[in-house]
N, C-alpha and C positions, 0 to 999 in steps of 0.2 A: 615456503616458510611463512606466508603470510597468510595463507589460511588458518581460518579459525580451529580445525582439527589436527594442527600440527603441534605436537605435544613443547607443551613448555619447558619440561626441560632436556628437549635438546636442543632447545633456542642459545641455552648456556655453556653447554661443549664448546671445547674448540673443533674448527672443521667440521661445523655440526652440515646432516648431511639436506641439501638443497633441496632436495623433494622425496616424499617416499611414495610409495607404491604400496598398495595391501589388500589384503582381503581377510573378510573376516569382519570383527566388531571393533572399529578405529576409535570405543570410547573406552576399552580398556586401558590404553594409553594414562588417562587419569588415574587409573587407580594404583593404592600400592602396591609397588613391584618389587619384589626383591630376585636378583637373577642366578642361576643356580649352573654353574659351570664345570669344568674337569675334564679329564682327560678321554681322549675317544681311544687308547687301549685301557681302559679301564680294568681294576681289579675286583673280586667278589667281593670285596668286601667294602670297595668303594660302590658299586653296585647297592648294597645292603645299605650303608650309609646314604648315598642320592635317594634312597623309597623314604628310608626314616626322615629325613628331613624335606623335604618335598609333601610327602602327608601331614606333616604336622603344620608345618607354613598355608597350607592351605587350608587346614582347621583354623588357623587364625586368622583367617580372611584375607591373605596376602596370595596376590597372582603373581602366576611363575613365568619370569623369562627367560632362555637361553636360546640356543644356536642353530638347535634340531642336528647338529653334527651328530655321528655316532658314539656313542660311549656314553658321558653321565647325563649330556644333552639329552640325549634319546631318554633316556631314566628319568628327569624330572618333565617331560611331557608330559612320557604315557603314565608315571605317577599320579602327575595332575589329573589327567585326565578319566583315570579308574577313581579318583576319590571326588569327581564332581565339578574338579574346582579348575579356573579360568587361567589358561595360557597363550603367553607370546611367544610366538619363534620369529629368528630374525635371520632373515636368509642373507647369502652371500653371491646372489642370484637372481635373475629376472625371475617370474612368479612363470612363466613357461618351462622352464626345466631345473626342476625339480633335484637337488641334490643333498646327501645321498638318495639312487634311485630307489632305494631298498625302504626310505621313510616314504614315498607317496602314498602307502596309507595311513600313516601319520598324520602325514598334511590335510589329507578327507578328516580324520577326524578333531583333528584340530577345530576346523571350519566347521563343521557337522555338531559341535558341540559348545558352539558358543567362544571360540578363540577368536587370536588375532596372525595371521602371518603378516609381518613386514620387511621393506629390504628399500634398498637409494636408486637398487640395478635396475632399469628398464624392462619389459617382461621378457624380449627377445636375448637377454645377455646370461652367457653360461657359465658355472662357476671358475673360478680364474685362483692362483694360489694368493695375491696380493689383496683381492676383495675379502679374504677370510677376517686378514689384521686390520683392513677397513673397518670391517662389520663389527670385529668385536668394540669400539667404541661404543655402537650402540647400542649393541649390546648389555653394556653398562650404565651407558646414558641415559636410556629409558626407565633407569631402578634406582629407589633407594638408596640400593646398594647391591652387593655381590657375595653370594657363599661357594668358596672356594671346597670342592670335596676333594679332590687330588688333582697333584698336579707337577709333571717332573719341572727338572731345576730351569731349563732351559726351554716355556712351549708358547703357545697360544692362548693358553691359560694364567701365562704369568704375564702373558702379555696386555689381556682385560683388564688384571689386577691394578699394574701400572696405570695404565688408561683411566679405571673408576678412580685411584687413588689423586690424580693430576685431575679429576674432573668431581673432586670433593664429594664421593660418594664412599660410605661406609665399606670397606672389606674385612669378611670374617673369611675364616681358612677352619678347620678340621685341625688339629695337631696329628701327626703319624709317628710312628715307632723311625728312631734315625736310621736302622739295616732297613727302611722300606723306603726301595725304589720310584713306588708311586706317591709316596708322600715327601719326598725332597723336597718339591719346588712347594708344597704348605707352609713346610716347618720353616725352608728360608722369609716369608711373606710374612709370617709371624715376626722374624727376628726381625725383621724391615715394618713392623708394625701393625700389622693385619691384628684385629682382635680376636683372640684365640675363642676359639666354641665347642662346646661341648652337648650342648643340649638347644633348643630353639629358644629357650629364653635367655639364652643371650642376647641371639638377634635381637626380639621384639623390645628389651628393655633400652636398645639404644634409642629407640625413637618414643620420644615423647607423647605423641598423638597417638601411641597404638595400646594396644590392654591386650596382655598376655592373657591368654583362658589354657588352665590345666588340661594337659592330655591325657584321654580317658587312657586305661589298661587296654582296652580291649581293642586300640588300635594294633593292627599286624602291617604286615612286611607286605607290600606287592608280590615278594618269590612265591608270596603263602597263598595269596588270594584266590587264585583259578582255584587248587585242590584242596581249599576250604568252602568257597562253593559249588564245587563240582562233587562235594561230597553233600551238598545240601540240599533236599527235596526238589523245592523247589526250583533252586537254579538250573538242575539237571535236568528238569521236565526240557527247560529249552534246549540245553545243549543236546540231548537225545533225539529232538528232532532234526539234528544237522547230518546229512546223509553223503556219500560220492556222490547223487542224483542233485543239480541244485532246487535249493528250498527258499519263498520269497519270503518277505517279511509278514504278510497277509497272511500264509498258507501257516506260518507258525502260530501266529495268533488266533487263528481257527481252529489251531488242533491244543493250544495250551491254553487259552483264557485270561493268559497274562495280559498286563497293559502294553501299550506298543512302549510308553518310556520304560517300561522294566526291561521288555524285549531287546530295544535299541542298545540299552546300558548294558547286558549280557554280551551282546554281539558284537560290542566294541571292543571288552574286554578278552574273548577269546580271537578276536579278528589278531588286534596288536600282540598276544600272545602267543599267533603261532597253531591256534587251535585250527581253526577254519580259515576260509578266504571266501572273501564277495567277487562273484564271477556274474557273467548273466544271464540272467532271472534267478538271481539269488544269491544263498550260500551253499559251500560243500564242506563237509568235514577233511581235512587235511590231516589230523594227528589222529592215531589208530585209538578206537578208545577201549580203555580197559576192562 
């Protein structure tokens, strides 16, 4: 705690945690954070809701943190990370194993793109069920504040909530229809004071020091992204060179003329989508294409 790059305000939690551990770029830490949490059985349409508001937060120059858990965790990373913009995960786990296993290439690109992973665990220590309500502290501790997208009555989610709210950090919640399952534990957080939201400037108008900038139209959805540019000339040049045989990053840009950051950015996007996977000496196509 008494290093110079141990962020300030988890100097001010209670329990704030003794040392952390990270990799990645430890000066995002300064910047504004706002954390973006919910449920890991997540619904489509909390799905839809984590893109939209995770892209629009990061058009307002605001870095994303959550948990890298599965569900909306997962959703405003790889958000973040398709539209450019800088994230924190915060693990509940030594930086040696990796959990869930199914995010390790998550975590590459986290790191690969200018993020931050952090965590209190040692690198040797494996995730444990009591580290998660640990972690979520700081989860919260490290942001402004916290946007609730769903969240049942009873989770780990409402459990942040509490945490940012006892550690004087803004909580906004999503309002949900009351027959929705996945939006109980919102709608209670609201009645307990959460500021209701409906759109990102809600958010940004609670904080003084920020300036809303209007969201163009022509932002879309993450679900949209791959087979909007996969329907696009250009982007498809690259994807058509991704073969069963692996292909390197070099051998693409010899045969496309792209730059490697346009390359890089393509490859990430269908990597975490499911399209391809990095094996080695390269990449293979995984998804048949049409």
């Amino acid at each position: 705690m008494d290093d110079k790059e141990y962020p300030e305000s988890l100097k001010k939690i209670k329990n704030p945690p003794k040392q952390l551990y990270y990799e990645g770029h430890i000066e995002l830490l300064k910047n504004n954070i706002i954390s973006i949490i919910g449920s890991r059985a997540c619904s489509e349409n909390g799905i839809k809701l984590a893109e939209k508001f995770t892209r629009e937060l990061v058009y307002q120059g605001i870095t994303i943190g959550s948990g890298m858990a599965v569900g909306i965790d997962t959703i405003a990373h790889k958000t973040t990370l398709l539209e450019k913009g800088k994230t924190i995960a915060v693990l509940a786990n030594g930086l040696k194993h990796i959990f869930p296993k199914e995010n390790n290439v998550l975590y590459k690109q986290i790191i690969q793109n200018g993020g931050l992973i952090i965590t209190e665990y040692p690198p040797e220590e494996k995730a444990k069920s009591k580290n998660f309500l640990e972690r979520n502290r700081i989860v919260s501790g490290i942001a402004l504040g916290i946007l609730v997208i769903e969240s049942a009555y009873r989770s780990g989610t409402s459990v942040t909530a509490r945490l940012a709210k006892e550690q004087k950090r803004k909580v906004f919640a999503l309002p949900h229809e009351v027959n929705d399952i996945h939006g109980v534990g919102n709608n209670h957080l609201i009645q307990k004071g959460a500021k209701i939201v409906t759109n990102t400037k809600d958010i940004i108008e609670e904080f003084p020091f920020l300036t809303y900038k209007k969201i163009p139209k022509e932002k879309i959805s993450m679900s949209n992204y791959i087979k909007r540019h996969c329907n696009n000339q250009e982007y498809n040049d690259i994807y058509q060179q991704i073969k069963e045989e692996p292909i390197s990053l070099n051998e693409i840009y010899e045969k496309t003329s792209k730059s490697i950051a346009d390359i890089n950015h393509t490859l990430l996007m269908l990597e975490l989508e499911g399209y391809i996977k990095k094996v080695t000496g390269g990449y293979i196509c995984i998804l048949e294409k049409k």
